[in-house]
C-alpha positions as CSV (number, residue, x, y, z in Angstrom):
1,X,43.2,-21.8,-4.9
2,X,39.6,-20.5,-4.0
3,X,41.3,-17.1,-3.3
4,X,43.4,-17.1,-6.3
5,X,39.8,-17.7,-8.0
6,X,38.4,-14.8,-6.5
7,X,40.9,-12.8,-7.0
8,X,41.3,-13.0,-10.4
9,X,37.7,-12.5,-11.1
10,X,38.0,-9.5,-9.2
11,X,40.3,-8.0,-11.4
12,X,38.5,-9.0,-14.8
13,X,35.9,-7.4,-13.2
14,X,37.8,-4.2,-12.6
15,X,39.2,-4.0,-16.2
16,X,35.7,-4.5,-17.6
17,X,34.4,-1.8,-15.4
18,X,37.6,0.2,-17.1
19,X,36.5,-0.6,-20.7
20,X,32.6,0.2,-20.1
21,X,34.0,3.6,-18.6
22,X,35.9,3.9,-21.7
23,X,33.3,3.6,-23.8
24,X,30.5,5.5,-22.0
25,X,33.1,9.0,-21.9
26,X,33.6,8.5,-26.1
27,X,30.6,7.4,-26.9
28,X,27.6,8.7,-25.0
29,X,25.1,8.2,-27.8
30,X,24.0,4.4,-28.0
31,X,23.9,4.5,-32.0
32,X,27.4,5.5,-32.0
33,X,28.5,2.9,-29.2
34,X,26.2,0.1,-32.0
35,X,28.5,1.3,-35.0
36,X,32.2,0.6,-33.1
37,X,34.0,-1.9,-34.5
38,X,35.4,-3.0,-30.7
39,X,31.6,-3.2,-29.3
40,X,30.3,-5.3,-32.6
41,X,33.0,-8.1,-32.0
42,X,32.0,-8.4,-28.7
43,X,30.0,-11.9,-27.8
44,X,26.3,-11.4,-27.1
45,X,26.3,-12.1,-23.7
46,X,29.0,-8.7,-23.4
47,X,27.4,-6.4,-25.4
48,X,24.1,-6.9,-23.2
49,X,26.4,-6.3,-19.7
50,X,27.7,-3.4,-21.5
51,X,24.5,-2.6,-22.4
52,X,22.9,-2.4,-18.5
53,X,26.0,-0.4,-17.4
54,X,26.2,2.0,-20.1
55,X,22.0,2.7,-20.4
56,X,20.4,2.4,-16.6
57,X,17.1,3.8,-18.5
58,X,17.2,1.3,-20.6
59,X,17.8,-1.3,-18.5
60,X,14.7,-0.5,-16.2
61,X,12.4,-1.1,-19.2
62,X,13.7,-4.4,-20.3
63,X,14.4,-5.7,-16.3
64,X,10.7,-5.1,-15.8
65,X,9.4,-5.9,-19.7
66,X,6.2,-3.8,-19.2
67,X,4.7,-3.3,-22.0
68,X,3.7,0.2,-22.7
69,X,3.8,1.2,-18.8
70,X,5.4,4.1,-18.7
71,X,8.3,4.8,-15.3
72,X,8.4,7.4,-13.1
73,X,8.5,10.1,-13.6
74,X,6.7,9.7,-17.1
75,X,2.7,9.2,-17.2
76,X,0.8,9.3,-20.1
77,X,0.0,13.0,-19.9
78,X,2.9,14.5,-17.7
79,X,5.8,13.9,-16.1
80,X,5.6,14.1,-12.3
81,X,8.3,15.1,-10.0
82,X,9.2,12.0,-7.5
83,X,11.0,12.5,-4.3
84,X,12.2,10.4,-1.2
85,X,12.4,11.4,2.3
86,X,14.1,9.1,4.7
87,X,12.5,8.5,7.9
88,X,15.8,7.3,9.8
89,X,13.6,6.2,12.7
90,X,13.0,2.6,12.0
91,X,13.9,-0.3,14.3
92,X,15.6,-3.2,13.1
93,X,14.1,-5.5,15.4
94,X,10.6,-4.7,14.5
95,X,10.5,-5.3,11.0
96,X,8.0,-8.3,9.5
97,X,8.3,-11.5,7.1
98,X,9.5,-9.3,4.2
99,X,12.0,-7.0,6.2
100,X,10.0,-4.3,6.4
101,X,8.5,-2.1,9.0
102,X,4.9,-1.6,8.0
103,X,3.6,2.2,8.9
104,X,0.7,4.5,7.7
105,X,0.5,8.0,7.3
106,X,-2.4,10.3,8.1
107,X,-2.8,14.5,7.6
108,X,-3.7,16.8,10.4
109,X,-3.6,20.5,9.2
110,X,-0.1,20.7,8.3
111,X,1.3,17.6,10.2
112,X,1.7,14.3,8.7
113,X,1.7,11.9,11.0
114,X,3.6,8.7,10.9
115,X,2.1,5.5,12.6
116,X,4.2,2.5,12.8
117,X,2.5,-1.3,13.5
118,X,4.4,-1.8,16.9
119,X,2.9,1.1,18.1
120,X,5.0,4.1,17.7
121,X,3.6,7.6,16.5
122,X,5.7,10.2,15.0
123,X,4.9,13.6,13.5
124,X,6.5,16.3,11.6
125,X,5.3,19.2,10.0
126,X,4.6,19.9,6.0
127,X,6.9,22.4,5.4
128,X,9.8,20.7,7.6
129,X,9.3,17.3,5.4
130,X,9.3,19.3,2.5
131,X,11.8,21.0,2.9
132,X,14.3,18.7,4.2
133,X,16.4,15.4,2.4
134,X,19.8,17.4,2.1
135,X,22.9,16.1,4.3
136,X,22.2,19.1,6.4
137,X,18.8,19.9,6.8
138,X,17.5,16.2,7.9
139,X,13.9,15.8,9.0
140,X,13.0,15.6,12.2
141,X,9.9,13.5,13.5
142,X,8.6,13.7,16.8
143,X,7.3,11.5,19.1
144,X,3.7,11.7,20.6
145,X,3.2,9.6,23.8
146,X,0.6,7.3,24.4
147,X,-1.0,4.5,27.0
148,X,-0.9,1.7,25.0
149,X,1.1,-1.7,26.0
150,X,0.9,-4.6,24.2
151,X,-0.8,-3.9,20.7
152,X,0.1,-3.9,17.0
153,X,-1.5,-0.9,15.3
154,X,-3.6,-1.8,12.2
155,X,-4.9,1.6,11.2
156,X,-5.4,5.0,12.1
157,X,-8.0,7.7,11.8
158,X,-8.1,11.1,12.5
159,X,-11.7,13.1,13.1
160,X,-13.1,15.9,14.4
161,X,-10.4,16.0,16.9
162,X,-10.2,12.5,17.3
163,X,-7.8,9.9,16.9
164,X,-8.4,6.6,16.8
165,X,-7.0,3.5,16.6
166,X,-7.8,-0.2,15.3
167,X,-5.1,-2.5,17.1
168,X,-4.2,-6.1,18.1
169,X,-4.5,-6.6,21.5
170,X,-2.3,-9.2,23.0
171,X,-4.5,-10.8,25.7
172,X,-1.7,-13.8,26.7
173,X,0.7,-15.6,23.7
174,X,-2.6,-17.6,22.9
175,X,-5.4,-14.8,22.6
176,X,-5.4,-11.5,20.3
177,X,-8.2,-9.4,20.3
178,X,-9.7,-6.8,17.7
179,X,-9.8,-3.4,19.3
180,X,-10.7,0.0,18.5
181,X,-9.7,3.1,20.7
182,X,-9.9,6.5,20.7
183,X,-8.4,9.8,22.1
184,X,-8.6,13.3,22.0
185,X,-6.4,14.4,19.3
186,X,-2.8,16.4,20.5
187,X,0.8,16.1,19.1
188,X,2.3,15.9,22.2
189,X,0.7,12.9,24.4
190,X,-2.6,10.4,23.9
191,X,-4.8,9.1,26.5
192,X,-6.7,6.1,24.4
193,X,-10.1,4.8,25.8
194,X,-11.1,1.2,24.5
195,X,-14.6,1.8,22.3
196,X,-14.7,-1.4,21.0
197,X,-13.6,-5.2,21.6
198,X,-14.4,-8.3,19.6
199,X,-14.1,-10.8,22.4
200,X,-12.9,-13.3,20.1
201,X,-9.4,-15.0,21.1
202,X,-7.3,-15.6,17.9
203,X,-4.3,-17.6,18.0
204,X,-2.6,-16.2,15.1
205,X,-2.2,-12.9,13.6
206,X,-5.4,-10.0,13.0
207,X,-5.9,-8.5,9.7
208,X,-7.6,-5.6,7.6
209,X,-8.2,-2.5,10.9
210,X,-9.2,-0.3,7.9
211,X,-11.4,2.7,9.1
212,X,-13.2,5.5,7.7
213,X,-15.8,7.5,9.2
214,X,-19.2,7.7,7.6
215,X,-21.1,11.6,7.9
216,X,-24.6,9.9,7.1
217,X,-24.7,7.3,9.7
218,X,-22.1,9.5,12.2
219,X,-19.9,6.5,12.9
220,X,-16.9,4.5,11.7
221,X,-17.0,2.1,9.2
222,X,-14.6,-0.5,10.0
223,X,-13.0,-3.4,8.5
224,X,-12.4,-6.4,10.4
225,X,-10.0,-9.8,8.8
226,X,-11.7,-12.6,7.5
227,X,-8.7,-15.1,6.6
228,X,-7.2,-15.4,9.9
229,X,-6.2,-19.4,10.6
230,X,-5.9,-20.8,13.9
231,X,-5.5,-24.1,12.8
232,X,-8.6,-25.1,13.8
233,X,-10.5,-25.7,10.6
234,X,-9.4,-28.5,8.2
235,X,-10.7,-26.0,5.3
236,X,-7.6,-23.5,5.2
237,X,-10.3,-20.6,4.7
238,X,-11.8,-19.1,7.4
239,X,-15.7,-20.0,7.4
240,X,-16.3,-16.8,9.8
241,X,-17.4,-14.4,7.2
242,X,-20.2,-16.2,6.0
243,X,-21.1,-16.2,10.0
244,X,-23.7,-13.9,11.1
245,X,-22.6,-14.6,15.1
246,X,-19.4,-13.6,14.2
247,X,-17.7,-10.3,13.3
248,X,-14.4,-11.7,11.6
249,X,-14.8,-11.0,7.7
250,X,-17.1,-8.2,7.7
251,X,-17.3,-4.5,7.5
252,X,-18.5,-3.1,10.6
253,X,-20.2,0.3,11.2
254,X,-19.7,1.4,14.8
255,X,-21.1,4.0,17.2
256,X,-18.1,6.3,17.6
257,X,-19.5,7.7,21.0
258,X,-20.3,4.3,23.0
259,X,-18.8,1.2,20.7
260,X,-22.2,-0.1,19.7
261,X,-21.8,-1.8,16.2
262,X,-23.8,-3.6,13.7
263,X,-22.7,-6.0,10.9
264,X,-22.6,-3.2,7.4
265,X,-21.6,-6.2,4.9
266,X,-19.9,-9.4,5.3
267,X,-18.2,-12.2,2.8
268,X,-15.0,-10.4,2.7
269,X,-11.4,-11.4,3.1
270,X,-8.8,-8.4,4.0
271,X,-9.9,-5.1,3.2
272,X,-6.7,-3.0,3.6
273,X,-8.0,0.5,1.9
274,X,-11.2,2.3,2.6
275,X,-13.2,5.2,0.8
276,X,-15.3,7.3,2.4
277,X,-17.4,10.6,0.9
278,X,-19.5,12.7,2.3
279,X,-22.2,11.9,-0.2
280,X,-22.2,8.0,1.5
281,X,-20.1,6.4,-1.1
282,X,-17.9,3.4,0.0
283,X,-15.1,1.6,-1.8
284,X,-13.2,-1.1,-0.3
285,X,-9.5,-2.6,-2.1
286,X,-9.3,-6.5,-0.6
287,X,-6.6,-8.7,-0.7
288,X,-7.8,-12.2,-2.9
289,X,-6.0,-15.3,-1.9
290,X,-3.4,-16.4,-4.5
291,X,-4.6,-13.9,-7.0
292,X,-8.2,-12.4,-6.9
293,X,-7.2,-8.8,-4.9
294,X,-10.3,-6.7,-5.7
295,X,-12.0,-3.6,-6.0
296,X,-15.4,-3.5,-3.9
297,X,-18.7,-0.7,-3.7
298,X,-20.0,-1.6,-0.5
299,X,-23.6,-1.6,0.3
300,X,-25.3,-2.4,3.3
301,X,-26.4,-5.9,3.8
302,X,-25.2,-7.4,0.7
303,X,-22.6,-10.4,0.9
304,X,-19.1,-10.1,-1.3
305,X,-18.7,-14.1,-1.3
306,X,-15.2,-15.1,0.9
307,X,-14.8,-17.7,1.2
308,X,-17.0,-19.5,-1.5
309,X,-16.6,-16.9,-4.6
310,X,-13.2,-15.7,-5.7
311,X,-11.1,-15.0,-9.2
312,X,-7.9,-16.0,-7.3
313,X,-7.0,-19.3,-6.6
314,X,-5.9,-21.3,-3.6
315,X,-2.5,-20.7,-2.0
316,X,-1.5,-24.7,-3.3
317,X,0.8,-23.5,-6.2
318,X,-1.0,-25.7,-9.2
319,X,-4.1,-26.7,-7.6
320,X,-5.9,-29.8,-9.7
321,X,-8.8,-27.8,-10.2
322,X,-11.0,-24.7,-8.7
323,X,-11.2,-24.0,-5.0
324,X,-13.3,-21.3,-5.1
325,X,-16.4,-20.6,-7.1
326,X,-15.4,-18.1,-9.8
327,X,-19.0,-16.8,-10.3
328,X,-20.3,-14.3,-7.4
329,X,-23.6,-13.4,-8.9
330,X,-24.6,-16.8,-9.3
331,X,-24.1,-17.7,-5.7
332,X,-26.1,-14.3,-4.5
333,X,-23.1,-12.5,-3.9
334,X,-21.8,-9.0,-5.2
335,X,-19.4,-9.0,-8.0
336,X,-16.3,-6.9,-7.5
337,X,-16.0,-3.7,-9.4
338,X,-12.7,-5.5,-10.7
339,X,-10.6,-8.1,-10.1
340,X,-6.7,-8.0,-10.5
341,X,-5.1,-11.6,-11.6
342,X,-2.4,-11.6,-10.3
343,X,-2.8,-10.1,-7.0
344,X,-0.5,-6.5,-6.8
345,X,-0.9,-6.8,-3.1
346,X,-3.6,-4.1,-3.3
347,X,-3.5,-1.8,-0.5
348,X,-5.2,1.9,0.0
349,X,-7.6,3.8,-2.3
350,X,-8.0,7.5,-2.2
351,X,-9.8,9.3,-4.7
352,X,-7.4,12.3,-6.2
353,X,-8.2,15.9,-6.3
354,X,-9.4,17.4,-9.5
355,X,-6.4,20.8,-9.0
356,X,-4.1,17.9,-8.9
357,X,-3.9,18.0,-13.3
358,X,-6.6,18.8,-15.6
359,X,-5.7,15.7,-17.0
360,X,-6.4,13.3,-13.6
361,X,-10.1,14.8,-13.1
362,X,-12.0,12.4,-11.4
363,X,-9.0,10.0,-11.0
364,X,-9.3,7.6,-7.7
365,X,-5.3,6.5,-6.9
366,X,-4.7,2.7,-5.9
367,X,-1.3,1.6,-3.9
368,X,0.3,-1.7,-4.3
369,X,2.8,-4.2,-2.2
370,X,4.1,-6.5,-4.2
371,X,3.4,-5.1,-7.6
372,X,5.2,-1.6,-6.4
373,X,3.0,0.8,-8.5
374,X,0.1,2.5,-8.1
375,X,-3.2,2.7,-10.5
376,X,-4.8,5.9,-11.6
377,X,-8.0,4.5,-11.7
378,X,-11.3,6.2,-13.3
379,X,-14.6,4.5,-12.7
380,X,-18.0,5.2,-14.4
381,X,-20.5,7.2,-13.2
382,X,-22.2,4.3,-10.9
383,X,-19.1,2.8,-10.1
384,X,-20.0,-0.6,-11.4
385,X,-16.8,-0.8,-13.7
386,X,-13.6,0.7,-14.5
387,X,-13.4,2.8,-17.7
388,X,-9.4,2.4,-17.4
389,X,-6.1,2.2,-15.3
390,X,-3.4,3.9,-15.8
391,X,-0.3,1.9,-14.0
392,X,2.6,4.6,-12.6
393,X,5.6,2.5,-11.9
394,X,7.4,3.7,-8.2
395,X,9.7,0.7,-7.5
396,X,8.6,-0.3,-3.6
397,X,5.7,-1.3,-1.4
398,X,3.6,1.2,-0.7
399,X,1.4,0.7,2.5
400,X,-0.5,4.1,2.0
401,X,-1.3,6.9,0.2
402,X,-2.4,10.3,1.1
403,X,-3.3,13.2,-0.9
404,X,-2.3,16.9,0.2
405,X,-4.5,19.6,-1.0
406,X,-3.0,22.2,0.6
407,X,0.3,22.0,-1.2
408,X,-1.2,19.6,-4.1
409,X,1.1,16.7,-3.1
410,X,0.6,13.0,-3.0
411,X,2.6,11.2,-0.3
412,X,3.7,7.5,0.1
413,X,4.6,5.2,2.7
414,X,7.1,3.5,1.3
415,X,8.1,0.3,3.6
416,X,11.7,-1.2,1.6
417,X,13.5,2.3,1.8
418,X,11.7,3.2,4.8
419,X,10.4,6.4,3.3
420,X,7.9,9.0,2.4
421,X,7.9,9.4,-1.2
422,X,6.7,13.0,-2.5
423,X,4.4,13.2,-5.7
424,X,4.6,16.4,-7.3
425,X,3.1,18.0,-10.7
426,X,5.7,20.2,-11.8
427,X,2.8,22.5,-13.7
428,X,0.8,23.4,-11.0
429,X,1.2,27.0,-10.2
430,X,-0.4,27.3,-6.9
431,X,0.9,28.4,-3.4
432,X,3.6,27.4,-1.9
433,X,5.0,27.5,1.6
């Protein structure tokens, strides 16, 4: 009888798919399909079916309910080209809690480089990537060797002719260490030297990795995780980054020559996306708890407040009342640039160049996780607030984001397709490959 069931469910199905056809070839315009007699004697519950397979635009925008966001590949000012390139090198059995592989991208001259957590690197050049996505003319990524067992990559950096590396080291099951390396750079093998080592054991899982490197003080500026629960404290927040003996929950600037490090500023969480310039200016995106992801100008010495001041509450679904103290100031902490409640699952920050559009000068781009867009951002002139944000809808999580001068291209890491997505702006008239 269950079959029977099925089966003729299947073919309602079929015959409805028939009649939508039908009236998608004669009637193409929606206000003609809203004036036929067949389509207004329809119940309610039809016509919106109908609806959602005869308008897939209009679907989008009332699936998501955004008000005035605007989808790819519409913005406020132009509409952007938006391409996906497969990577068709991902490993099933090294995908995470959401069923993705996480990976970062980095440009070297015309390479961009793909780094994957379980510590694969790939490559493939601009013009390859660029040019490929049709059934025959698949990209090809490379691999680069390396001497590393036993690690899950965090970040990459790329310098001077230097890689390096922020990893979890594996010590036994029970004992992960922080660790930075680093190696001359070459696309076809990499011979990594340890510079640095927290010689903390955690028992669980290392966050943030984040590195930039700082031209003032000649040395990485590193982020290291502050929420990382053994199980060892009854309080389900990490007390570490309020610890001056301890490097967990700080940002961390570090002699890239000999691995001698200092404590740059401390009271954070998981800071996933660091800004760099050459002028000395530093902006950090951290990851709140259940809500509270933030935007950060770090200075030296100052304290950003994890785990006593946050805008996001604790991970308990309806807490009774406030965890965390929602003041910063008042506690002598810094207050974020902006907090986002609810989290988007904040992840890099770049800032944007100003040949990108006329329109984007001075635009800083934002990537998301869970919130799958990212946010043209514009701060004021001190970078103490946020004039506004524009939010650019792309659909998936997106781990990183880099932006290609050369070719005046903004490229994604997008984890769910396992892809890089291609930002283009279809007015700009410079060179091409």
């Amino acid at each position: 009888m269950f079959k029977f069931f099925s089966i003729k469910k299947l073919i309602a199905f079929v015959f409805f798919l028939i009649f939508c056809l039908g009236l998608f070839y004669s009637y193409k315009n929606k206000n003609e399909l809203k004036n036929l007699s067949i389509y207004k004697s329809l119940p309610k519950e039809i016509k919106s079916v109908t609806r959602v397979f005869l308008s897939n635009k209009m679907s989008t925008y009332k699936l998501n309910n955004d008000y005035n966001v605007r989808f790819l590949p519409e913005t406020v000012n132009f509409n952007l080209e938006f391409n996906k390139v497969k990577i068709n090198i991902l490993d099933d059995n090294k995908k995470n809690i959401y069923g993705v592989t996480p990976f970062y991208i980095d440009l070297v001259d015309n390479n961009l480089l793909l780094t994957f957590k379980y510590s694969e690197i790939f490559y493939i050049k601009v013009p390859e990537l660029l040019s490929s996505g049709q059934e025959d003319n698949k990209p090809v990524f490379k691999k680069i060797n390396h001497n590393l067992k036993k690690i899950k990559i965090l970040d990459t950096l790329v310098h001077e002719n230097f890689i390096y590396l922020s990893a979890q080291l594996e010590i036994d099951p029970g004992c992960k260490r922080f660790v930075i390396y680093k190696s001359n750079f070459s696309l076809d093998e990499l011979f990594f030297e340890k510079i640095f080592t927290d010689q903390v054991c955690f028992e669980t899982i290392i966050m943030a990795g984040k590195m930039q490197f700082h031209e003032g003080y000649r040395g990485l500026i590193v982020s290291t995780g502050g929420d990382i629960s053994d199980n060892k404290y009854k309080n389900p927040s990490d007390p570490r980054p309020q610890d001056d003996n301890s490097l967990s929950g700080k940002i961390l600037l570090i002699d890239h020559k000999n691995g001698n490090h200092k404590i740059f500023s401390k009271g954070h969480r998981n800071v996933i996306g660091l800004y760099v310039n050459k002028e000395g200016l530093i902006l950090a995106t951290e990851n709140g708890p259940r809500g509270g992801d933030e935007i950060n100008l770090i200075e030296e010495g100052k304290n950003y407040g994890w785990p006593i001041s946050s805008y996001g509450s604790h991970e308990d679904y309806l807490p009774k009342k406030p965890f965390y103290k929602k003041s910063h100031i008042d506690y002598n902490f810094q207050e974020p640039i902006f907090s986002f409640i609810p989290s988007i699952g904040i992840s890099e920050i770049i800032k944007l160049g100003d040949n990108f559009s006329e329109f984007w000068k001075d635009s800083f781009l934002i990537s998301s996780l869970n919130d799958r867009h990212i946010y043209r951002t514009v701060f004021d002139k001190k970078y103490k607030k946020i004039k506004f944000y524009e939010r650019i809808f792309i659909g998936e999580r997106i781990r990183d984001i880099k932006f290609y001068d050369k070719e005046n291209l903004i490229f994604l890491a997008l984890e769910e397709t396992g892809s890089i997505g291609i930002l283009k702006n279809p007015t700009y008239t410079g060179t091409r490959y």
